[in-house]
Every structure is written in structure tokens, then in C-alpha cells.
C-alpha positions in Angstrom: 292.3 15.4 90.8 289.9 14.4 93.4 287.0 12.2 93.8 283.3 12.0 93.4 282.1 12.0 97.3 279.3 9.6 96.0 280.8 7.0 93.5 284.6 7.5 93.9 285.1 8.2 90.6 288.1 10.8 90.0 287.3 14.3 88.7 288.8 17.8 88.1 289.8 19.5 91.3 287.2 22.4 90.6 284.4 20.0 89.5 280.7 20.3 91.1 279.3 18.3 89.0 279.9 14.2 88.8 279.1 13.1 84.9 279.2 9.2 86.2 276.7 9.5 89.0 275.5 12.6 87.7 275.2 13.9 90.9 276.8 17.6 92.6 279.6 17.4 94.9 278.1 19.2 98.0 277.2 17.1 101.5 273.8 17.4 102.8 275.0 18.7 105.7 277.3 21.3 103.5 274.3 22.3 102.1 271.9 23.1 105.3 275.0 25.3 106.5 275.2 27.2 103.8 271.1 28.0 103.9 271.3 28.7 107.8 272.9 32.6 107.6 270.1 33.0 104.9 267.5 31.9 106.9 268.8 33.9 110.0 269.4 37.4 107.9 265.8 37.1 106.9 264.7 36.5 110.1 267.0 39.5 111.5 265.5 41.5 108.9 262.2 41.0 109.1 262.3 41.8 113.0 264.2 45.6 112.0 261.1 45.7 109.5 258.4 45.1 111.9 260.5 47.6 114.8 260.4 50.2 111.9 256.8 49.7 110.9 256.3 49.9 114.5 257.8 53.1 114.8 256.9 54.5 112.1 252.9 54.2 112.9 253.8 55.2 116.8 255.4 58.5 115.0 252.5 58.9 112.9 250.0 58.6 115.8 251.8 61.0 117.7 252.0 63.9 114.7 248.3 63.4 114.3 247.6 64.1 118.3 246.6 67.7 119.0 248.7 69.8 121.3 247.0 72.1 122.9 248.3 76.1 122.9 247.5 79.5 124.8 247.2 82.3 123.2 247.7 85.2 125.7 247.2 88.8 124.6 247.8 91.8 126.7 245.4 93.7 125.0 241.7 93.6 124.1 242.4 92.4 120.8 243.9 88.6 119.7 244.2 86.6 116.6 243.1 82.8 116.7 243.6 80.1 114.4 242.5 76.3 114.5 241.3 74.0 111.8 237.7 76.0 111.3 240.1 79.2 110.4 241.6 82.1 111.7 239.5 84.5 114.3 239.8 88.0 115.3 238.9 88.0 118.5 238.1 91.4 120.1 236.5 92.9 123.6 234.6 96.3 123.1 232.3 97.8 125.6 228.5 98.7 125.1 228.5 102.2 123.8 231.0 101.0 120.6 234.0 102.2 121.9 237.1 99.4 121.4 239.4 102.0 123.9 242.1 99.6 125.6 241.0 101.1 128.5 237.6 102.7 129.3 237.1 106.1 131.8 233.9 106.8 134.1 233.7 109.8 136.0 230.8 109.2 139.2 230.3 112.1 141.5 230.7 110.3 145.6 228.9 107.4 146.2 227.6 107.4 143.3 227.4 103.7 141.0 227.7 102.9 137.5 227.4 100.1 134.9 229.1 98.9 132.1 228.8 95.9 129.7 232.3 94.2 128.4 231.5 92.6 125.1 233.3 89.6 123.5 233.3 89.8 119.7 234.6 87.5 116.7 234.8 88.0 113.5 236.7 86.4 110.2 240.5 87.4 110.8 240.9 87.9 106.5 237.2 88.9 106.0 236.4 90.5 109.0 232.6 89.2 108.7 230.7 87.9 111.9 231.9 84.5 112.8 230.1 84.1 116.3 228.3 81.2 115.6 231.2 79.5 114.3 233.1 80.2 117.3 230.5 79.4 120.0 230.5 75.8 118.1 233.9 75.0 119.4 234.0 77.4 122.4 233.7 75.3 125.8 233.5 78.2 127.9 234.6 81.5 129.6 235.6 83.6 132.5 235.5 86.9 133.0 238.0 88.5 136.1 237.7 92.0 137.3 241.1 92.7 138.9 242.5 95.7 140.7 245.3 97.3 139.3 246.4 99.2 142.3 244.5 100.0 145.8 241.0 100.0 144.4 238.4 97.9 145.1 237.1 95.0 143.3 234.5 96.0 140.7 231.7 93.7 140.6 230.8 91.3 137.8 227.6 89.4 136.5 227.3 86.2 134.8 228.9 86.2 131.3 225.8 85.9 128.6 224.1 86.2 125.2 224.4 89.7 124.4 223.0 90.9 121.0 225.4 90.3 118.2 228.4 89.7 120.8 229.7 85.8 121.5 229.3 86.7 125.2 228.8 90.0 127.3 229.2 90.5 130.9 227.9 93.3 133.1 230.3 95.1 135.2 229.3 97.3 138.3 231.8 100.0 139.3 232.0 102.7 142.2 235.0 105.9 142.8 236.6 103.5 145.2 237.2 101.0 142.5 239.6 103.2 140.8 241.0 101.2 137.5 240.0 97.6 137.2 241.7 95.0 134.3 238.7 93.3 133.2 240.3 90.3 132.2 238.8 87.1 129.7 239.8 83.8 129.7 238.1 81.9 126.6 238.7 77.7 126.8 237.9 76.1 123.5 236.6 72.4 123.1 240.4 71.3 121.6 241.7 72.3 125.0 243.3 75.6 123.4 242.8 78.6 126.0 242.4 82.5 124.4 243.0 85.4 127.4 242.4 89.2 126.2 242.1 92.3 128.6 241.1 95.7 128.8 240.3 97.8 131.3 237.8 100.7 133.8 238.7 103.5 135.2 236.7 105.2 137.7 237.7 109.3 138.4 235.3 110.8 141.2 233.8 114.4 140.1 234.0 117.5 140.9 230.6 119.5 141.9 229.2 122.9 141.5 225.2 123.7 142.5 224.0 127.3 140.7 220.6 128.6 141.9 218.3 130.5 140.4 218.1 132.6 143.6 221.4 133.6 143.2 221.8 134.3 139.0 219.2 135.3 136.7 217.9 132.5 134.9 214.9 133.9 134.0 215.0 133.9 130.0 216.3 131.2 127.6 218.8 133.8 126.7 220.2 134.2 130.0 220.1 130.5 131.0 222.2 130.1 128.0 224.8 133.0 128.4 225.1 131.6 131.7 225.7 127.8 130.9 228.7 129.2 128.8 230.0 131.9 131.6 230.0 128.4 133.5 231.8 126.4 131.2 234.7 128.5 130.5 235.5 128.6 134.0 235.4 124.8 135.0 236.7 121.5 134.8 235.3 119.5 131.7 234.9 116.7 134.7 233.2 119.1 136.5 229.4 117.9 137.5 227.0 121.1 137.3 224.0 120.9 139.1 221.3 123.8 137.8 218.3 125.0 139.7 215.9 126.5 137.4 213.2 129.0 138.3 209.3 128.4 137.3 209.3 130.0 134.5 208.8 129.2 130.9 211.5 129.3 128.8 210.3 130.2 125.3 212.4 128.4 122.9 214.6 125.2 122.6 218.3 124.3 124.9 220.8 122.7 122.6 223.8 120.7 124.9 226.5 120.2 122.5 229.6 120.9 124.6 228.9 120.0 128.3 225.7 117.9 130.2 224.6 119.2 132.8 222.0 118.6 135.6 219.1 120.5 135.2 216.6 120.8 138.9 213.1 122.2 137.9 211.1 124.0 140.8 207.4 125.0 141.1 205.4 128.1 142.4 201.7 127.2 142.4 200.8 125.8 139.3 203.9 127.4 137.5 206.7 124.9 136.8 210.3 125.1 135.1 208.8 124.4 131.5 210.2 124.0 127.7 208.3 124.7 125.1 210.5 124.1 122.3 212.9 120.6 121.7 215.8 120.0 124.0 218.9 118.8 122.4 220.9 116.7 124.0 224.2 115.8 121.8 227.0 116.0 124.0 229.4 113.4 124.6 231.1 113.9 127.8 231.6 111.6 131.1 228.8 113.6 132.5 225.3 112.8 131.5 222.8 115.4 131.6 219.7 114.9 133.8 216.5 116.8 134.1 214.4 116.4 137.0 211.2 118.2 138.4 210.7 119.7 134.5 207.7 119.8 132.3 208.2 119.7 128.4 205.0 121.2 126.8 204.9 121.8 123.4 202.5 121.6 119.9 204.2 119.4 117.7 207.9 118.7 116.9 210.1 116.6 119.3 210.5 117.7 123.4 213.4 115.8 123.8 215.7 114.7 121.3 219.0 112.6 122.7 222.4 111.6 120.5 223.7 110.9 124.0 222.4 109.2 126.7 219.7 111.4 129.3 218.2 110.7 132.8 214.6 112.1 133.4 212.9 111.7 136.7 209.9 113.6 137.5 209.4 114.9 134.6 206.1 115.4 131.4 205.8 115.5 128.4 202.8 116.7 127.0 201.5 117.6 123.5 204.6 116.1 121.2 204.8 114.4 118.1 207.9 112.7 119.7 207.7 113.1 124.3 211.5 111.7 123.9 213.2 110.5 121.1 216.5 108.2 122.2 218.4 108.4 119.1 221.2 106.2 118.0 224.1 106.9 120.6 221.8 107.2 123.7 219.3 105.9 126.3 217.4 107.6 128.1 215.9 106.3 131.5 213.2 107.7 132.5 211.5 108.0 136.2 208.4 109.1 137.4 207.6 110.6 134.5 204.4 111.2 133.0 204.1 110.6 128.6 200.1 112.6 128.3 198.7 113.4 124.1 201.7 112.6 122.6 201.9 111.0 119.2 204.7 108.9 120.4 205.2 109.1 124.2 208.9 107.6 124.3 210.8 106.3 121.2 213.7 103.8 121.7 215.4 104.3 118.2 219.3 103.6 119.6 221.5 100.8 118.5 224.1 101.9 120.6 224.5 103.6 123.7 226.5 104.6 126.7 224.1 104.2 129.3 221.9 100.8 129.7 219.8 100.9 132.2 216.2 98.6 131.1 214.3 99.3 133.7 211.3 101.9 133.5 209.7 102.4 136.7 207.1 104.6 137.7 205.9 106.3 134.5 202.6 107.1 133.1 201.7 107.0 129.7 198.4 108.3 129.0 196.3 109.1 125.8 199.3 108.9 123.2 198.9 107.4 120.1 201.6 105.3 121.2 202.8 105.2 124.6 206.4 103.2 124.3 207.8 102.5 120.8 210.8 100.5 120.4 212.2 100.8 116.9 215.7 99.7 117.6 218.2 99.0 121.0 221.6 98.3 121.0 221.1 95.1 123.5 218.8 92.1 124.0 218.5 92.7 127.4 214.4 93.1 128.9 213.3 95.9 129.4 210.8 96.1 132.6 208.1 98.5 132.9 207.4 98.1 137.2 204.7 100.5 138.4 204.1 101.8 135.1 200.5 102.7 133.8 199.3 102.8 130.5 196.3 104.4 129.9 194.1 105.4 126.8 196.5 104.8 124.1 196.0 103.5 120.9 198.8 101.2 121.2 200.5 100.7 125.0 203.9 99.3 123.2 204.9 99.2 120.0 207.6 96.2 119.8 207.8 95.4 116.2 211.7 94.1 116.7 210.1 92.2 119.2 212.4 93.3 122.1 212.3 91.2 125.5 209.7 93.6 127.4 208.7 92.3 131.0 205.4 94.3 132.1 205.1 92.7 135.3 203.7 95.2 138.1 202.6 97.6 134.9 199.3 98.9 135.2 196.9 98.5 131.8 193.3 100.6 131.7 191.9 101.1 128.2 189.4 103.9 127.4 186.1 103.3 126.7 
């Protein structure tokens, strides 16, 4: 038995409960320890809560931070992938080609040009995706570095290029040898993109054949001897022809090997063609004709797949003086365009020569004296110390090309 702690009344040994003072057996004090541990395991678990809530929203912050990566390619070619999608990024060069590694022959001391293009397109699709990507590009650098003793080649600022995200202009010499033309794209997320290809420079060999010394006299025999030539020299090898003053009755068709062609003059009989010159021959060489007069009575005087150079030369009496087609550009010099239909068409939308500048030309009485139908770039083309006389319409631009005609001379017929 034992007693009720409040009125002393005797109960069961195992009684709570007192039915005489109908009150429970447990001291106040009893009762505030036994409440305590509660109070402090609540406490003790609502500070482990709060550290884990804590941690948890630190860990969640932290997965939701972007990390920046590099993608480094050792080619010209690289995928890319961020939250807008996956890229195809991918450097070509001007006339098309996508070669790892691009090859220029140059005769000594003589320069050349090149444009290194930066392209992007959908990775699954493969449709254009520049705009998308020059959204969340930040910027980009463009290295020319030597791979062995060569020279440094030079390079211009990186650009808007036609349909490219960015094109850069790179100026070479022999004594470059082979440059990696390297890119290094930063985005806006901080990711960084590097893709590479490369320029080789070989110099030429040289050969000069003179009239004086074979007979060049026909078409025929020009021709026989072009191939006599060919089989007996390097494909590298740079050909320089001097043709006599005669007129060669017929048309030249280059389809194997360019050559360069030097016209000469006795009185007022000059090296003349009377019948379209072909130029579709894709070789390092490109042909040049200098000092030559095309004269014909319709038809096309010259008609170029691959890329031409014409200084001093006419054309005279064409439907088409010079017809660039797709694959070429031709520069022309000093020339004179006089009753052509069309003195010069640009129809190329790609090429392996881009040189804009026209200096020096006359174009006189055509129905059109420069018609640009299509070009492979957006760059300006400059007409300095041109003239443009008497022709129904001076420049036809209808794909509204960038033309500067600054120092270009206007006179209109009466």
C-alpha cells in the first residue's frame, strides 16, 4: 500500500489516481521533469531541420549555377551545345573549300589573300543557325601562328562576311610557309569554343616562252604548243606566254593548266581573240592575260569557272566583255569594256580569288557597263579611276552589292 501524496489516504502501490481527493499521484515538480527532454528533443530537432533546410537550398543554389566549359577542337570542325541547342560549328575558307588545311602556290615576292570563314549551323538539322549563335556569342579572336620557321601571316579585323557568323581576311607571302589559323570563340555564359585550320604557302616554279623563239602564229599551234608544255612541267609550274600580234581565229579553252598569257603590238596590230576564251581550270595557278584585245560579234570574249586576272586588256563588240561565272572573279585592270551588251558580269557566288577593287577601267557605250547579278561576299566593291561613259546603265546592282565609286569618272552622252 502507499499513500495519496495529497490527502494521506492509503492506496494500491500501482495507483495514479486518488478516488478520495480525486487527484493523480505525480509532483509538480515530477511533472515539469518529465516535459523537459521533450521540450529539448524538439528544440534539438528543429535546429537539424533548419541546418538541413539550409543545406539543402545552399545545394540547390549551387546545381543551378552554371559552370563554364571549353571546348577545344584540333580541327576546323566542333560540336556545341548549350541551353539554345546543339551547334555545328565549322571554319571554311572563301572559295567553298572546308580542306583542314588550305595550299597557295605564289611565284617570289609575290602576295596573296585569303578569307577564313566561321560558319554555324543546326548540329541535327544542319540549317543556318548564325543568328542564333551571334545572340549568345560575346566575341572572337582570330591567331595566325607559324608552324615551323615561317613568318607570321597577317590578319584583318574579324567581320560580317555574307552568310558566315564572322570572316577574317588573311594576307600571306612564300616566306610564310604554313600558318595554323587558329579561332577562339567566347560565348556570353563564359563558355569558350577554339577550332583550327590551316595555309600553306609553296613558292613556284617559272618558265617564260616567246613568240620569237616558237611559232605561235595560229590558234592551232598556240594550242599544240600549250600541251607540248604541259607534259613536260610541273603542275606548280607558273608559265608565262608571249604571244605575237596576230589574230588568232577561233576560241582558247584552259581546262587543264592556267597560264599567263603577255600580248604584244606591231603598229596597230595587237595579240587579238576573236572567239570566247575559256577559262575552267582549277589549279593553284591562275591564268592572267595582259596587253590582249578580245574583239568579237556576239557571244561571250571571256567566260571564267575559275578565277582570271586581266590588265591592259579590251573587249569590244560582245554580248558578254567577261562573264565571272560561279567559281571565279575576275579582277580586271586597265582595261577598256567599248559596245558591249554587257561590259563585265559578276554572276559568282563563290570564288577563289577576292580581290573588290576595279581600278583603272573604262567602260564605254555598252548597254551595261558593270552588272552584278550575284558575289560570293558582301565586301564593296571600289571602282577608283574608273570611267563610265555612254552607257545605258553604268552599274547594274539589283542585289544591291556594297559598290563605292569614289574617284570614278561619270559622262553621259548626249
Amino acid at each position: 500500500m502507499k499513500k495519496c501524496i495529497h490527502c494521506g489516504a492509503d492506496l494500491p502501490n500501482k495507483s495514479n489516481f486518488c478516488p478520495y481527493c480525486r487527484r493523480k499521484q505525480i509532483v509538480e515538480n515530477e511533472k515539469i521533469a518529465r516535459r523537459r527532454p521533450w521540450r529539448k528533443l524538439m528544440l534539438i530537432g528543429a535546429i537539424v531541420a533548419l541546418a538541413l533546410l539550409s543545406w539543402g537550398i545552399a545545394a540547390l543554389i549551387g546545381s543551378l549555377r552554371y559552370h563554364p566549359i571549353s571546348v577545344n577542337s584540333q580541327t576546323a570542325v566542333a560540336e556545341y551545345t548549350d541551353r539554345s541547342g546543339s551547334y555545328l560549328l565549322s571554319l571554311r575558307w572563301e572559295t567553298g573549300e572546308a580542306a583542314q588545311e588550305l595550299s597557295r602556290v605564289l611565284s617570289a615576292g609575290q602576295e596573296g589573300e585569303a578569307t577564313s570563314l566561321l560558319y554555324a549551323y543546326d548540329a541535327a538539322s544542319g540549317e543556318d543557325r548564325r543568328a542564333a549563335f551571334l545572340r549568345r556569342m560575346d566575341s572572337v579572336e582570330v591567331e595566325a601562328i607559324p608552324t615551323g620557321s615561317g613568318e607570321t601571316m597577317t590578319l584583318g579585323t574579324p567581320g560580317p562576311d555574307g552568310g558566315s557568323v564572322r570572316g577574317v581576311s588573311v594576307q600571306y607571302t612564300t616566306a610564310c610557309g604554313t600558318n595554323e589559323i587558329r579561332w577562339t570563340i567566347r560565348m556570353k555564359n563564359g563558355d569558350t569554343i577554339t577550332l583550327r585550320h590551316s595555309l600553306r604557302t609553296v613558292q613556284q616554279r617559272s618558265l617564260s616562252y616567246s613568240y620569237r623563239d616558237h611559232d605561235l602564229t595560229t590558234l592551232d599551234k598556240l594550242q599544240s604548243f600549250l600541251e607540248q608544255i604541259q607534259s613536260g612541267n610541273y603542275a606548280d609550274t607558273v608559265s608565262t606566254i608571249y604571244l605575237p600580234p596576230v589574230q588568232y581565229e577561233g576560241g582558247l579553252h584552259l581546262d587543264t593548266r592556267a597560264y599567263i598569257f603577255i600580248g604584244s603590238a606591231d603598229g596597230e596590230q595587237r595579240t587579238t581573240f576573236t572567239d570566247t576564251v575559256y577559262v575552267d581550270v582549277r589549279t593553284p595557278q591562275i591564268a592572267e592575260f595582259s596587253g590582249i584585245s578580245f574583239r568579237g560579234s556576239g557571244g561571250v570574249g571571256l567566260s571564267a569557272q575559275e578565277s582570271a586576272i586581266l590588265r591592259d586588256c579590251s573587249f569590244e563588240g560582245w554580248d558578254i566583255g567577261v562573264d565571272s561565272r560561279d567559281g571565279s572573279w575576275v579582277g580586271a585592270y586597265n582595261c577598256d569594256f567599248i559596245a558591249n551588251g554587257v561590259g563585265y558580269r559578276f554572276n559568282s557566288g563563290k570564288t577563289t580569288l577576292s580581290s573588290p577593287t576595279y581600278s583603272g577601267d573604262r567602260f564605254i557605250g555598252n548597254g551595261i557597263g558593270f552588272q552584278i547579278l550575284k558575289t560570293p561576299s558582301r565586301v564593296v566593291l571600289s571602282f577608283p579611276g574608273c570611267t563610265f561613259e555612254r552607257n545605258s546603265t553604268d552599274i547594274d546592282n539589283t542585289i544591291y552589292q556594297g559598290v563605292n565609286t569614289k574617284g570614278a569618272t561619270f559622262i553621259k552622252g548626249d
